[in-house]
N, C-alpha and C positions, 0 to 999 in steps of 0.2 A: 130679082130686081122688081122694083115698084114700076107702075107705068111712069109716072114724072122723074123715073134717075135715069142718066144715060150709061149706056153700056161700055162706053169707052172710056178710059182713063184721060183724064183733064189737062191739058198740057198745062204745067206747073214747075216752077221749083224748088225746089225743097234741099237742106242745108243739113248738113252733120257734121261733127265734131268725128276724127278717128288719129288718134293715138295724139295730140294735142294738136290736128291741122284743119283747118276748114275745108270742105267738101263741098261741091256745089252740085246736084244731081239734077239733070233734066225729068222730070217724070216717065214721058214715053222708054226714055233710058232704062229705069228699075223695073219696067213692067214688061219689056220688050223681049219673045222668045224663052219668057221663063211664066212659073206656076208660083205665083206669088201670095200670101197670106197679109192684108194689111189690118191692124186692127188702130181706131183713132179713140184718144179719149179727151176730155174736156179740158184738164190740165196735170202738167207734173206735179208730181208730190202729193198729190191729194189721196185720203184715203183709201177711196176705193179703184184708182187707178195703180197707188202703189200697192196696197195689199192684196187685191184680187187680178187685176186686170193684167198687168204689166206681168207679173209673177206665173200667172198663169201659162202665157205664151210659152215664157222660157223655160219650165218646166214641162211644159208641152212641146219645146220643141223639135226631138229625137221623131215624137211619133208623126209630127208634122211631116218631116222630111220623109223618112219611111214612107208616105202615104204621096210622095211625089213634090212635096212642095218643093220650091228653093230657094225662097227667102222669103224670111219673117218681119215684116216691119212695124213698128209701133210708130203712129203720128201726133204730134199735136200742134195747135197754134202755139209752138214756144217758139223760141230760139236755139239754135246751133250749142250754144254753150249749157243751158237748163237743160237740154235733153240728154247730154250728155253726162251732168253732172248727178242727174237723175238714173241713170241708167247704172252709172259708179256705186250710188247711191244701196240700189236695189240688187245689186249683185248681178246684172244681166251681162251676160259674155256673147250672146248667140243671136239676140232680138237687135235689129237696127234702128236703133235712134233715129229719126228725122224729126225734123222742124220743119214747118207751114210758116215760117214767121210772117209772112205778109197775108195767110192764110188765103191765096190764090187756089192750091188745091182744095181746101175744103169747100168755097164758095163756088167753085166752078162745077162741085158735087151737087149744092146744095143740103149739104150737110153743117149747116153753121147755125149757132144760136146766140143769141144776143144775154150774154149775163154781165150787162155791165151794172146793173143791180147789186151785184155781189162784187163788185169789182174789179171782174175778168174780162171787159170787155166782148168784142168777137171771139165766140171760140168753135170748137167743133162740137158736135152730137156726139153721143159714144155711143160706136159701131165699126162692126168688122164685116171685111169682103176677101173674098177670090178672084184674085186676078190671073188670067189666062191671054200671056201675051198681047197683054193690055187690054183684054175685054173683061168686065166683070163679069163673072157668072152668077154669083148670088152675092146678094150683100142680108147681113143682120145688124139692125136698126134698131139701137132699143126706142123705147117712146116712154120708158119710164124705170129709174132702176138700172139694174145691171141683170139683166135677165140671158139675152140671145146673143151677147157682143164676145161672148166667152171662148176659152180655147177648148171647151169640152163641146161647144154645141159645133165650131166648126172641127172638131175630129170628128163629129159624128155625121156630121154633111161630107166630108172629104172622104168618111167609110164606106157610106150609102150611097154615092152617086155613080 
């Protein structure tokens, strides 16, 4: 953790799509008594969310659990239904879809960038954390690229620690 992120999970909530019904999850809820993997990325469908980032997790995530986690989640400023359709999309069975749609969790992180340039409005940074009964213990933050947000870099934190 940087000095300026806080180590608690953000009371937020955050929205899923599962088996075609809407979900409404408290945050402290998914983080709560469990070893959590979140990873956020900037938008669905985009290339390098759906070919590296997104892909990564789920195929990373036997060794995840193996190594104590219990749940894998993938975030974005989307919606309940894109994240879901996205998730169909890419073949994911194992990584949980959520949606930020009002993107309360990420702002409460300070993890939000402004690409309304590009035409995506508020969205989130791409970066992954460990959550441990709702504290974070490490987060990786990229600052440029897809360098540290990966599921190899946190297998290799979650081997070494």
């Amino acid at each position: 953790m940087t000095a300026n992120q806080p180590t608690n999970i953000p009371a937020a909530t955050l929205y899923q799509r599962v088996n075609g019904q809407n979900q409404v999850h408290a945050s402290q809820d998914l983080f709560s008594g469990q070893k959590v993997v979140l990873f956020a990325v900037p938008a669905a469908f985009t290339p390098t969310c759906s070919n590296k980032h997104l892909p990564g997790y789920e195929q990373a995530y036997a060794e995840l659990t193996a190594l104590g986690v219990d749940r894998v989640i993938c975030l974005s400023v989307n919606d309940g239904w894109v994240m879901d359709a996205w998730g169909q999309a890419v073949g994911v069975n194992k990584v949980q879809m959520m949606a930020d749609g009002n993107a309360e969790f990420t702002l409460a992180l300070g993890m939000h960038q402004d690409l309304s340039k590009s035409g995506f409005a508020t969205r989130s940074k791409r970066y992954s954390m460990l959550v441990i009964d709702g504290q974070i213990e490490k987060m990786f933050a990229e600052t440029s690229g897809f360098e540290v947000s990966d599921a190899q870099t946190m297998l290799e934190y979650l081997s070494n620690r």
